[in-house]
C-alpha positions in Angstrom: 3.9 13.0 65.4 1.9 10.7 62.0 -1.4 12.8 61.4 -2.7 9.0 61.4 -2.2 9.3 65.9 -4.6 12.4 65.7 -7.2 10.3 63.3 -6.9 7.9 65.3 -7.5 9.7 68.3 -10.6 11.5 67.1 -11.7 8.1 65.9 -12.2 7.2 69.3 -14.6 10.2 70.5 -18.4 10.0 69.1 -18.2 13.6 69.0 -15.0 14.1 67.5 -13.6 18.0 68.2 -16.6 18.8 69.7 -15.8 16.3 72.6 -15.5 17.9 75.7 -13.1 16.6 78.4 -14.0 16.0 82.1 -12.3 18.3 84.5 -10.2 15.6 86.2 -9.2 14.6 82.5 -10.6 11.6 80.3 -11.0 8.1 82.5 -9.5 6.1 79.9 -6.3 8.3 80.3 -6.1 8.8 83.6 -6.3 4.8 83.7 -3.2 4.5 81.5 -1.5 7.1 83.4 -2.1 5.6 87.0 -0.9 2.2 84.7 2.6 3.6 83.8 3.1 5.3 87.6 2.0 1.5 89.0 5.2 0.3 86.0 8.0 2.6 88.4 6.3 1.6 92.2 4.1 4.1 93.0 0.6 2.0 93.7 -2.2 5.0 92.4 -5.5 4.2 90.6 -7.2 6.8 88.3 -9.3 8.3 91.0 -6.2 9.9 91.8 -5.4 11.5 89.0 -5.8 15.1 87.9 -4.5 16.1 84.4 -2.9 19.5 83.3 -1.6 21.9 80.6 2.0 20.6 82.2 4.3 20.5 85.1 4.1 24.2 85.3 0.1 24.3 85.6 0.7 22.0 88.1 2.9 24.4 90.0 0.2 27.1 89.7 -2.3 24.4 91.6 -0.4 23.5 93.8 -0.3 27.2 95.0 -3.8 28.1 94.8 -5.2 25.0 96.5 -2.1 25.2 99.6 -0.7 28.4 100.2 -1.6 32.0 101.1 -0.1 35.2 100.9 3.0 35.3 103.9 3.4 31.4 104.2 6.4 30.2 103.7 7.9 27.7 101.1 11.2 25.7 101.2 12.6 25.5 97.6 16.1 23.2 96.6 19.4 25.6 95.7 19.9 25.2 93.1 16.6 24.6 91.6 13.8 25.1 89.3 14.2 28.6 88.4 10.6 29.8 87.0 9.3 28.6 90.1 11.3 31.3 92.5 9.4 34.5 90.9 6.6 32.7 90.8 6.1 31.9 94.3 6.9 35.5 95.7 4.2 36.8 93.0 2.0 35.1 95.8 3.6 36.9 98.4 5.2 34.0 99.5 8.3 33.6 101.4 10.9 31.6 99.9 13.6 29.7 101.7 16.4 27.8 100.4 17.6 24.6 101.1 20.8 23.5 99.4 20.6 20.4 97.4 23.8 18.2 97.4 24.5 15.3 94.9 22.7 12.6 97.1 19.4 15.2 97.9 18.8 18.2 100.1 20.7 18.9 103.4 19.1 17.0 105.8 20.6 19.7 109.2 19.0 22.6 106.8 16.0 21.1 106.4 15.4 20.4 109.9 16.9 24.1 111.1 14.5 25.4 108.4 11.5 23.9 109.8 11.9 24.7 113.3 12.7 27.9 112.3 10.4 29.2 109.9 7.5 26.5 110.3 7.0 26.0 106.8 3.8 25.2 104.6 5.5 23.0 101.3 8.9 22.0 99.8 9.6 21.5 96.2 11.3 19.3 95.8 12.9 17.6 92.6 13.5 13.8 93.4 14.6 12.3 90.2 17.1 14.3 87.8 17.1 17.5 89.3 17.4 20.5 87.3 19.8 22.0 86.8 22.1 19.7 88.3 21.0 16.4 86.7 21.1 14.6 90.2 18.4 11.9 92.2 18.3 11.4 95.5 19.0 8.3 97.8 16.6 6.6 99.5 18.2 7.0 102.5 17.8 10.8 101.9 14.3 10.3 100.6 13.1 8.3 103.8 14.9 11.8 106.4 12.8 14.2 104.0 10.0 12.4 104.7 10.7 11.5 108.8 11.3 15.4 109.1 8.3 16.5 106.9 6.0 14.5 109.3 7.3 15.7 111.8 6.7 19.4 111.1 3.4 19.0 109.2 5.0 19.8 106.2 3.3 19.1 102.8 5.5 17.7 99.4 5.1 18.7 95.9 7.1 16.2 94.4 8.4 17.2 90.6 8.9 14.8 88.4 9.0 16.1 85.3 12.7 14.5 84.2 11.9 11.3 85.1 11.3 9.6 81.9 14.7 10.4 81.4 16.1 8.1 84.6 17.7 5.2 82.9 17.0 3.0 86.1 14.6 2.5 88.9 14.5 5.6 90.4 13.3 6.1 94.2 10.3 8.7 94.4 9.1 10.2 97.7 5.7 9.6 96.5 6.2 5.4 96.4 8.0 5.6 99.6 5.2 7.7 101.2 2.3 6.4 99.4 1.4 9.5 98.9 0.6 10.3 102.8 1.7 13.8 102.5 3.2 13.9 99.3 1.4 15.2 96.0 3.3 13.7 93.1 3.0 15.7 89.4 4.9 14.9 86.4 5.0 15.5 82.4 4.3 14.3 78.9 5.6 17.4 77.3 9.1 16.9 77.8 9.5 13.0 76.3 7.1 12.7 74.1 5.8 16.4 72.4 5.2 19.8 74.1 3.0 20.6 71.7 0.3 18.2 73.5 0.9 20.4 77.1 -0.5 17.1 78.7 0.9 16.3 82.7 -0.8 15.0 85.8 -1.2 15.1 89.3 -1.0 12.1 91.6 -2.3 12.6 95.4 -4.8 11.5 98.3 -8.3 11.9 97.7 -8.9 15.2 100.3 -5.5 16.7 98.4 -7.1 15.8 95.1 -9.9 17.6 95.5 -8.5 21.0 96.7 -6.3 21.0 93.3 -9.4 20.0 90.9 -11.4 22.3 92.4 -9.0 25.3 91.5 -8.2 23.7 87.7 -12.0 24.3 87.5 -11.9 28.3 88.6 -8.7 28.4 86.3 -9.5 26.4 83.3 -12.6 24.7 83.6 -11.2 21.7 82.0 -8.3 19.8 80.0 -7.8 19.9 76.3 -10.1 17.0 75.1 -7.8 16.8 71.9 -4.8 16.5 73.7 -5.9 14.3 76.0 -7.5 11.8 73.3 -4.1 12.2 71.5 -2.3 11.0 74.3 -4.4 8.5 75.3 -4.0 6.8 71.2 -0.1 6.9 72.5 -0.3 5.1 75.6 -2.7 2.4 74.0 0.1 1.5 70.9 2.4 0.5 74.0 5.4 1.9 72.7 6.3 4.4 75.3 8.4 2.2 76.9 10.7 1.0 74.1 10.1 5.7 72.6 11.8 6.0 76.3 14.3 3.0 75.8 15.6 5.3 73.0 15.9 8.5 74.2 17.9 7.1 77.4 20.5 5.8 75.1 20.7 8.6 73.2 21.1 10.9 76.4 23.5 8.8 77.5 25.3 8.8 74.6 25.6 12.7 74.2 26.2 13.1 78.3 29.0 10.7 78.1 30.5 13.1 75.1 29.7 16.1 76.3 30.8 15.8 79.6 34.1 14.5 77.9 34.5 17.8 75.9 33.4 20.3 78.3 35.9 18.8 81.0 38.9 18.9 78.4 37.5 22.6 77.8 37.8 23.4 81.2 34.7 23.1 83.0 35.0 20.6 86.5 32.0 18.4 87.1 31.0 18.7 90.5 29.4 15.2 90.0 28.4 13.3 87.0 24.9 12.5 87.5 22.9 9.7 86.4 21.2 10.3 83.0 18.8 13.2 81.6 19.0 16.2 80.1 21.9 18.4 82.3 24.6 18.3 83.4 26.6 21.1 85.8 29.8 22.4 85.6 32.0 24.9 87.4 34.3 27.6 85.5 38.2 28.2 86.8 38.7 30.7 89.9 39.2 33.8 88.2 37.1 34.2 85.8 34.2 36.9 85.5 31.1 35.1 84.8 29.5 37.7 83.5 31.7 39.2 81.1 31.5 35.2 80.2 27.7 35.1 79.5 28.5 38.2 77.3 30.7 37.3 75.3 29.1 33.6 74.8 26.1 35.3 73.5 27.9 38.0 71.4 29.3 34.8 70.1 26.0 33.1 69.4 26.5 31.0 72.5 23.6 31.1 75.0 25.1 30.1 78.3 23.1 30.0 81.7 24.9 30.8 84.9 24.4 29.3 88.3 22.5 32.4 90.1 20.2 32.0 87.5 19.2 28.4 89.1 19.6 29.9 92.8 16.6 31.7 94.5 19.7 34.0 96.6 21.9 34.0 93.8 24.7 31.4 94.4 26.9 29.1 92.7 28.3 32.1 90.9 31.1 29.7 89.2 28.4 27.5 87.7 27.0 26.8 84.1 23.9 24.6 83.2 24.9 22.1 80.4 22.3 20.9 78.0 23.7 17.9 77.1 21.9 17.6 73.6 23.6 21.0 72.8 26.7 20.7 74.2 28.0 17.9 71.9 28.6 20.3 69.3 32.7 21.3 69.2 32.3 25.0 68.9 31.1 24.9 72.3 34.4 23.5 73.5 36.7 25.3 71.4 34.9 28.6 72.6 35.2 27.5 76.1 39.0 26.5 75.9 40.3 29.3 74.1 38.3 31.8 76.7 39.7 29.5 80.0 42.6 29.0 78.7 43.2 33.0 78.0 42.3 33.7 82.1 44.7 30.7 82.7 47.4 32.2 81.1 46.5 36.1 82.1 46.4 34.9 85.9 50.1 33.3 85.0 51.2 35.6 84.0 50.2 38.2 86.5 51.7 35.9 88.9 55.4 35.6 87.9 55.6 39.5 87.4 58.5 40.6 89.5 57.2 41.7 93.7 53.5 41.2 91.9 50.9 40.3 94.7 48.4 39.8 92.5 45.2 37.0 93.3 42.7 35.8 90.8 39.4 37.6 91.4 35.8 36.4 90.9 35.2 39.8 88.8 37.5 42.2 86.8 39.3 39.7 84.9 38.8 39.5 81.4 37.6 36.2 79.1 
């Protein structure tokens, strides 16, 4: 980022870094914030708005103002992983709902509900992570029927949506945000130096969460938030977007291409961002995997990791930026193709009886 945006930001405070920022963030951004949500169809006005350090600060509200200790909260599976640990730090009982290419399983959701009478989902509309999927809006409009029925509350993350190459459908535009709160991200596509998000929900909601930013952090980062602001008033977001969709695309398209010669089956394809998620060949141990990746200087990230019960035991969490590099794919081929051929082997031995395993055979 030119020093010239951070001149230019101070330029605009009379009291330069001595300003001091208003707990529910500066006006002047929250108006250009609530003008870029209006840009993708969800109708908000500043008084809204609630600025944080970030999606994950968000998170943290969202728990103080909402839930208490033995409530229960449904989470996607797979799903955000930093947010399992830190809902059961709030002695919190997590529940998994499975999310499937088109958006969570509408029979578990419902069984869930009935079941455990739930306080809040999560849930991650638009490019989930890990998997790199958004939901329908035929899914989108059952979440929301069932939710109202059952009095349950939405935190609806948005963090990857400056990614979505499209118009992406948002629980928060199809609710109006009657139930829903909507939170999002600046770190992510533009710097995460400037830790700058927001919080979209009704008034009453609104003023549950700023009242716990205040006992947390009394108030936003006034340098930041004037930074920010300079950003959004050049007006070239939009086309700074523009670019980094094509460029996603771009590396998706060639990294799924390499990975899936490598090996590794795409359970679906996704529609843009930053992951994508694959599945390794029966038979081979993850873990010794993930060891011998990073013995190679190769971090990868299995499925479990993504799973608050541990699932998808077979699955890997692609970076698409990273994975366009070759040595990736030559690593992954030579180690599939060496459990390939070990498994064949085994299998034409003479009375052998022999089955792949998930663990015990070697990479």
């Amino acid at each position: 980022m030119p020093a010239s945006v951070v001149q230019r930001a101070l330029a605009r405070s009379t009291a330069g870094l001595a300003s001091r920022c208003p707990p529910q963030g500066l006006p002047e951004l929250r108006e250009q914030i609530a003008l870029l949500m209006r840009g993708q169809g969800l109708a908000v006005d500043a008084g809204r708005i609630l600025t944080t350090y970030g999606g994950t600060h968000a998170i943290d509200l969202i728990c103080r103002a909402f839930l208490r200790p033995g409530d229960t909260v449904l989470v996607e599976d797979p799903g955000y992983f930093l947010m399992f640990e830190r809902l059961r730090q709030e002695g919190l009982r997590v529940v998994p709902i499975a999310r499937r290419p088109d958006g969570l399983d509408l029979a578990e959701l419902e069984a869930a509900c009935r079941l455990h009478r739930p306080r809040l989902l999560f849930i991650q509309t638009v490019l989930h992570n890990p998997t790199g999927w958004s939901s329908s809006a035929a899914n989108l409009h059952q979440v929301l029927v069932i939710a109202r029925q059952h009095g349950l509350l939405i935190a609806e993350d948005d963090v990857q949506g400056h990614f979505h190459p499209g118009h992406a459908t948002r629980l928060a535009a199809l609710s109006g945000l009657d139930g829903v709160i909507y939170y999002s991200s600046f770190c992510k596509a533009l710097s995460p130096a400037l830790r700058t998000g927001y919080v979209a929900a009704d008034p009453a909601l609104l003023k549950a969460l700023l009242r716990e930013k205040i006992y947390a952090v009394l108030t936003g980062a006034a340098l930041n938030e004037w930074v920010l602001l300079e950003i959004l008033l050049a007006g070239r977001l939009r086309k700074h977007l523009e670019r980094l969709q094509a460029r996603l695309l771009q590396a998706r398209t060639l990294s799924a291409r390499q990975l899936g010669e490598a090996g590794i089956a795409m359970d679906h394809p996704g529609e843009g961002g930053l992951f994508l998620w694959g599945q390794v060949p029966e038979g081979v141990d993850m873990n010794l995997l993930l060891q011998d990746a990073y013995r190679n200087k190769i971090l990868l990230v299995g499925g479990p990791t993504f799973s608050s019960t541990g699932q998808a035991p077979r699955h890997l969490r692609f970076n698409v930026v990273f994975s366009q590099q070759p040595r990736l794919a030559d690593y992954l081929r030579e180690r599939l193709q060496a459990v390939a051929d070990s498994t064949a082997l085994l299998q034409r031995l003479p009375g052998s009886s022999v089955q792949p395993r998930q663990s015990g055979s070697s990479v």
